[in-house]
Phi, psi and omega in degrees: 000117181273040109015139148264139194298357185268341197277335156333308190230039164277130148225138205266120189246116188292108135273100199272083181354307207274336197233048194261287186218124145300075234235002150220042128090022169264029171110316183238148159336155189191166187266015141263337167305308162296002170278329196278319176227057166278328148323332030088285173301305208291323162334288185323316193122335172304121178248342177237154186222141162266104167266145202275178201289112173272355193272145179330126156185188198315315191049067166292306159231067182079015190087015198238020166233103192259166204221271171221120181315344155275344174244130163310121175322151186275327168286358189234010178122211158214205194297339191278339174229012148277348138324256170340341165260343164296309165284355193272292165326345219239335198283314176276020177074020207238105190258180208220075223239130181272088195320120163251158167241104161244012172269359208188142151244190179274135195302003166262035172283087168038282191303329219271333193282307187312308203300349170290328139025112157306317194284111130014097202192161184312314186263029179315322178247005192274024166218183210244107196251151166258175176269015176206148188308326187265332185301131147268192185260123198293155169046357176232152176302125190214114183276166219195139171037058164243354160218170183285004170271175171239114193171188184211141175237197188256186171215137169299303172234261178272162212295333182273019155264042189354152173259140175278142188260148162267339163119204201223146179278322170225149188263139189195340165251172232227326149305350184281116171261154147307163196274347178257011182258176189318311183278349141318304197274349195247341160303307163355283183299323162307306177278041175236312157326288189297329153317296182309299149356280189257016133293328219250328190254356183131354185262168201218048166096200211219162139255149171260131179279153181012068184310318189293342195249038172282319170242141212267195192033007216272164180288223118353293199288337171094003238283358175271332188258006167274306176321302160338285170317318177289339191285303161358264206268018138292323208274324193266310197270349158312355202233320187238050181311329182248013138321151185227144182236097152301092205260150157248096191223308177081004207218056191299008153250028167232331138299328175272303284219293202246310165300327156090026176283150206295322227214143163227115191286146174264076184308134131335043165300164164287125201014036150313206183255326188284316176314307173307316168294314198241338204234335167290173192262350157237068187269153198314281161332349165271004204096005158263193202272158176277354204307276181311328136307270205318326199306290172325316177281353198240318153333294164301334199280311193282003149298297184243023164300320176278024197262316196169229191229160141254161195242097169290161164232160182246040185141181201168146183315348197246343172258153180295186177261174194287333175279006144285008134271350186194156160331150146290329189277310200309315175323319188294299192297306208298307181297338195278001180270321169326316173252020159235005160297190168270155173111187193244122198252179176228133148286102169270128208315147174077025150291323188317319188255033197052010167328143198244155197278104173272112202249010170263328174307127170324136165296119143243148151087067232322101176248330196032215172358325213234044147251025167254035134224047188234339216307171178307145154279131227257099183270333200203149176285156195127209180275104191088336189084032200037059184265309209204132172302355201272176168276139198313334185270355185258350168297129182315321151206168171299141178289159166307143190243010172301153178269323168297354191303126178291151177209137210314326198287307187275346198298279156005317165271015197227102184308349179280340174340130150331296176342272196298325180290326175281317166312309175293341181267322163280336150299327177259020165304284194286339158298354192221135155279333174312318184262031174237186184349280174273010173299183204276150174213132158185144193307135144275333190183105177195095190224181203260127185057036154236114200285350157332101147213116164309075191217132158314138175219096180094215154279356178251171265182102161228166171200136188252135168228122166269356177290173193255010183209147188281173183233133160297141169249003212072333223223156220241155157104180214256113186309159170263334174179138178217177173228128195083186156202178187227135179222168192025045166068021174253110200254139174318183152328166171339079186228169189221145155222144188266103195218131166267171225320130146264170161310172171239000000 
């Protein structure tokens, strides 16, 4: 595995732009407001950051209808001072990874007004047309007499996304390109541009949206749109050797395995291994047995460990947050396990301090379900919660209004903290080389209808009990670092420990 070498001890902290920090007081978030708390990050532990889509658009859906891919949206600054955060992040050791969308722009993108177009034009094909006004698209979602051409084209997600086309693995319509034809290659080459661009300016790589959908038709195996993605990166890391590419893909034995991506996320499916760990009514961390996690994970993992990483998270703009799923003490286990597995795991800004999914608030900025995990991030007790100076109706969404809503300033005075417990489990992640990415891992102890689990990393020995009762464990000596607790090999009630290597 040819990896860049910072991705050993990278932990990567997700910013959702509009609702991170305000730093001129019209309600939303901005990039300069994350430059003001990068120190903030660096505390935390984070060396790394994912910023959620910063580029002009409609923000029809959260920025993820780009209008155009070289300029910072006017609300979050401009090209000048996301430059500036870059060398500033890079100045704390801190890289800096960009949301790309290639699958689909905003239908008010340029490319997207030519290609509706009556007349014939370079960018005629660089989206996915059928050849008549009433033809849809077979199995995918498609708009019709929204332009002067004649045909309907498709969509990716919501009605303001077009799809770009990449071509097809089969061709079966007469409106259909192949994955080698011209207007296939010049989407490409575009979004290899807009890559090349802001690499070039200082950025140290993308998470990718929906990486898997790019060319259509495709097999089982993804296996045109993994080809597509390797020609990509021989072509960027000949130019960019310590760039990094993350995908939302879910599926690492085909991102890392056949697509060549550095990083894979281990997406939330429905009863999956991640699903399994945190978010089902019989997830591990609720108090069961591990099985079910472990089967799925330890699967994905001897598949592509030598390929690249999976990335756990612990939330993302698209999911509630874990804390509508668990405890505060559950939270606790749930990160010392996330960030001590193999792989590169993320951080979503305000998990750290438990923020809660305010699951009654109105969709904005097309969030529908998942804009109660966008809410401000909650810094200081006060006005806003130290988000933003403007006044509470000019905010981008309401801050929590609990007279308990956590906030990094006081969690920060409390050794007991959420806060402070991920500082300490990621100081000692980045203090041990056994835990960070690529140490060596294997299980110990993991069976049905036993809340025990056991695993190696290195020289050290860890064991999680998410129960409501202690568990014996085998294992002898004095923790290196624990949450809860363990004495004589009885490791508590929802407690987790750090032991180096004992017998087995």
């Amino acid at each position: 595995m040819n990896r860049p070498a910072w991705l050993k001890d990278a932990v990567f902290y997700e910013i959702y732009p509009s609702s991170f920090y305000d730093s001129n007081a019209d309600g939303i978030g901005d990039i300069n407001g994350i430059r003001q708390k990068l120190a903030y990050v660096k505390d935390l532990g984070c060396n790394a950051l994912w910023l959620n889509p910063c580029f002009d658009s409609p923000f029809k859906d959260g920025g993820y209808d780009v209008r155009d891919y070289k300029l910072v949206a006017p609300r979050y600054g401009t090209n000048e001072d996301i430059f500036a955060l870059f060398r500033e992040a890079h100045a704390l050791g801190i890289r800096v990874l960009l949301d790309l969308v290639p699958g689909h722009t905003s239908e008010e993108h340029p490319w997207f007004k030519m290609s509706g177009r009556a007349e014939p034009n370079e960018y005629s094909d660089r989206y996915i047309w059928t050849d008549w006004w009433i033809k849809g698209t077979p199995g995918h979602p498609y708009i019709g007499g929204e332009t002067p051409r004649n045909g309907t084209y498709m969509l990716n997600f919501f009605k303001c996304q077009p799809a770009l086309n990449y071509g097809w693995a089969k061709v079966t319509e007469s409106w259909q390109t192949p994955v080698d034809a011209p207007a296939a290659r010049a989407t490409r080459d575009a979004m290899v541009d807009v890559m090349r661009f802001w690499l070039s300016h200082g950025c140290d790589g993308f998470r990718v949206d929906m990486a898997n959908s790019l060319v259509k038709a495709d097999d089982d195996d993804k296996s045109y749109t993994s080809a597509l993605w390797r020609g990509i990166f021989r072509e960027l890391r000949s130019e960019f050797s310590e760039a990094a590419w993350v995908a939302e893909w879910g599926w690492p034995q085909q991102a890392l395995c056949l697509a060549d991506f550095d990083m894979d996320f281990y997406l939330d499916h429905w009863g999956n291994g991640y699903n399994k760990l945190v978010r089902s009514g019989d997830a591990y961390l609720k108090g069961n047995d591990p099985m079910a996690f472990a089967t799925d994970y330890l699967k994905r993992y001897e598949a592509s460990k030598d390929a690249g990483y999976i990335s756990f998270l612990t939330g993302n703009h698209d999911t509630p947050r874990l804390s509508w799923y668990l405890t505060g003490a559950q939270l606790k286990l749930a990160y010392a396990l996330l960030f001590t597995l193999p792989g590169v795991p993320f951080l979503y800004y305000g998990d750290e301090i438990g923020m809660r999914y305010l699951e009654t608030l109105p969709t904005k900025e097309g969030g529908y379900t998942r804009t109660g995990s966008r809410t401000p991030m909650q810094w200081i007790a006060g006005k806003n919660l130290g988000f933003s100076a403007a006044e509470a109706k000019e905010l981008y969404l309401p801050v929590d209004d609990a007279p308990d809503a956590p906030t990094a300033s006081e969690q920060a005075k409390d050794p007991a903290s959420l806060l402070n417990t991920v500082k300490a489990i990621l100081a000692l992640r980045h203090g041990t080389p056994d835990l960070q990415a690529d140490g060596s891992f294997k299980v110990l102890h993991a069976q049905k209808d036993d809340p025990l689990f056991v695993y190696r990393r290195g020289k050290l020995t860890l064991a999680v009990n998410p129960a409501d009762k202690p568990v014996q464990t085998g294992l002898a000596g004095e923790p290196v670092f624990r949450i809860g607790t363990f004495e004589k090999g009885v490791l508590g009630p929802c407690s987790f420990a750090v032991l180096t290597r004992t017998k087995e």
